[in-house]
C-alpha positions, 0 to 999 in steps of 0.5 A, a space after each residue: 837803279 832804285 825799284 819798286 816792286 808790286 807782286 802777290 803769288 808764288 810767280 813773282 818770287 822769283 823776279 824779287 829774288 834776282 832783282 835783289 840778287 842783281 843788286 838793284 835797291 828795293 826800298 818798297 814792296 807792295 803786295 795784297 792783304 793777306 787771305 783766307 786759305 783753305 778748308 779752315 780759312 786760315 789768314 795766310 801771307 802772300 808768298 811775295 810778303 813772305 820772300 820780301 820779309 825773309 830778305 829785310 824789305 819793308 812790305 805794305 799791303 793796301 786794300 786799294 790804290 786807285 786813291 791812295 793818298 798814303 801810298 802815292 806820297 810814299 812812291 813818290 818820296 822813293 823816286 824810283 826809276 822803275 816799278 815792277 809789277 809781275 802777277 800783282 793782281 790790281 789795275 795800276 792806276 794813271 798816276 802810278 804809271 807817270 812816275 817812276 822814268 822808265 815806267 812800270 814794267 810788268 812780266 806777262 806769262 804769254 807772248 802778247 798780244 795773245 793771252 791778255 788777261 788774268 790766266 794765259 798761263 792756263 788758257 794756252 795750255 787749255 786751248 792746246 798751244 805747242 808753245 808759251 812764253 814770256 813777255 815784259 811790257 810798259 803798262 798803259 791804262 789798257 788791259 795788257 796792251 803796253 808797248 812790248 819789251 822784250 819776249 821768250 818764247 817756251 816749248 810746251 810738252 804734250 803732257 805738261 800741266 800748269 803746275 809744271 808751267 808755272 814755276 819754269 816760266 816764273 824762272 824764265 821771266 825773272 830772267 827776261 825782266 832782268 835783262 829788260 832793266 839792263 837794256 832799258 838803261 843801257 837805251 837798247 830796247 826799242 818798245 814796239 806796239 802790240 798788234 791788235 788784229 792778234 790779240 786773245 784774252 785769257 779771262 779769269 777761271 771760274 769753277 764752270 770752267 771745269 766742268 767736263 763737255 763731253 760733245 768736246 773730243 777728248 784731246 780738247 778734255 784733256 788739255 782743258 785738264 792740264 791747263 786748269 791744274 789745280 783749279 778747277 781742275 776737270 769734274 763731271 756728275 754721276 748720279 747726282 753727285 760731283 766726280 772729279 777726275 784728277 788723271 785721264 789720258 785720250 784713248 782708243 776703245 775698241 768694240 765700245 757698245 755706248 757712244 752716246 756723249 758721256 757713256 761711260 763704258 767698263 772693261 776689266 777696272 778701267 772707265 772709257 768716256 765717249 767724247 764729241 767726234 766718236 773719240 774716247 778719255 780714259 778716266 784714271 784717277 777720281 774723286 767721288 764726292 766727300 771720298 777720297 782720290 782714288 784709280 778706277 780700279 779703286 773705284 769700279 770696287 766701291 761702287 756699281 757702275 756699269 757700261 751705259 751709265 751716264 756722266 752728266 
């Protein structure tokens, strides 16, 4: 079987990987340019570009591809019987849909039709599920709405962020997709529709996302905390100035004078926030503005705060 395969991130390495180790042909690799990264802007490759050299595979990396003359005579030399699109980050247009015989099969970080959107992975831990998954799908012109394919499902633990998700689920997937191009050819896979009534979209993280609520209580902060690891991540302002908080943990605080929302109270090294429904977020590790990560501890030394003060 002759693939093609469209991905970006560090996530689909390892469906490029397997594919090859399955012994599928992979003549064509398209992933997106290479970006500016970090603090110095530093033109980086993406890690798909990297896995694809690193295995002697030819990459193009196209601006756009809605038009592309050039990409689409390429496609559509190679005649591949299946496209694999896993987190390539653009809209796969009509006419690459129609080509290859068993369509574009894309791998999906959420059981679908919850989580449709660029970040399911990072909302369903932020919204608290118990569980996530893996869905491969055939594309259509929608939004993740493609026929399911198949779907794993992955147990999430209370204290897992997405850090930890993403590269078991990553594992995880690359497997189903695998198993997805098995049984497609062997004709053992009958696509089934999602089921609008349950769809839910996971949109695109933006930095207001981190930003702490405190009328939310403090297991929803919390878990807003791990879902949005390592961006966002979770921040708030004291005294005009950005705090992030790289630790926390729900916690009771007994004999708390403050419970305004955003009170911070003081005991002994440590810092409690009052949350919405009277409930308490320990703060264990920050970061003060230009400062670097430090324990509460740390903290509570270098600065003069004290029980009442206010996170904003």
């Amino acid at each position: 079987m002759k693939l093609v395969f469209c991905g970006t991130p560090a996530f689909a390495v390892p469906t490029l990987n397997l594919a090859l180790r399955a012994g599928y042909d992979v003549p064509l690799v398209v992933t997106q340019p290479d970006r500016p990264v970090g603090r110095g802007q530093q033109l980086t490759a993406p890690a798909v570009k990297t896995a694809a050299i690193e295995a002697g595979i030819r990459v193009t990396q196209p601006e756009k591809i809605k038009n592309n003359a050039e990409l689409r005579a390429e496609l559509e030399a190679i005649a591949p019987d299946a496209i694999l699109v896993v987190a390539y980050g653009r809209i796969i247009p009509t006419w690459m849909l129609g080509l290859p015989r068993l369509g574009n099969l894309n791998l999906h970080g959420s059981l679908l039709p919850k989580y449709r959107g660029a970040a399911p992975v990072q909302w369903a831990i932020a919204n608290g599920e118990p569980a996530t998954g893996a869905t491969t799908m055939r594309l259509d012109e929608g939004l993740d709405t493609g026929d399911i394919l198949l779907q794993r499902a992955m147990p999430l633990a209370p204290d897992m962020t997405a850090t930890d998700v993403f590269p078991l689920l990553a594992e995880m997937g690359a497997d189903l997709m695998m198993e997805t191009l098995r049984e497609l050819e062997a004709g053992r896979i009958v696509p089934r529709k999602q089921d609008e009534a349950k769809a839910s979209h996971a949109p695109i993280l933006t930095r207001e996302d981190g930003r702490m609520d405190f009328a939310r209580p403090a297991m929803t902060l919390y878990n807003r905390w791990r879902g949005f690891q390592p961006w966002p991540g979770a921040w708030t302002m004291l005294g005009g100035k950005k705090l992030a908080v790289h630790r926390m943990l729900p916690t009771e605080v007994m004999g708390a004078r403050g419970t305004e929302r955003g009170t911070l109270v003081v005991q002994e090294g440590t810092m409690f926030a009052a949350c919405g429904g009277g409930t308490w977020l320990e703060l264990v590790e920050v970061q003060p503005e230009g400062k670097r990560r430090m324990t509460a501890g740390e903290f509570l030394r270098g600065h003069a705060v004290e029980s009442g003060t206010r996170l904003c």
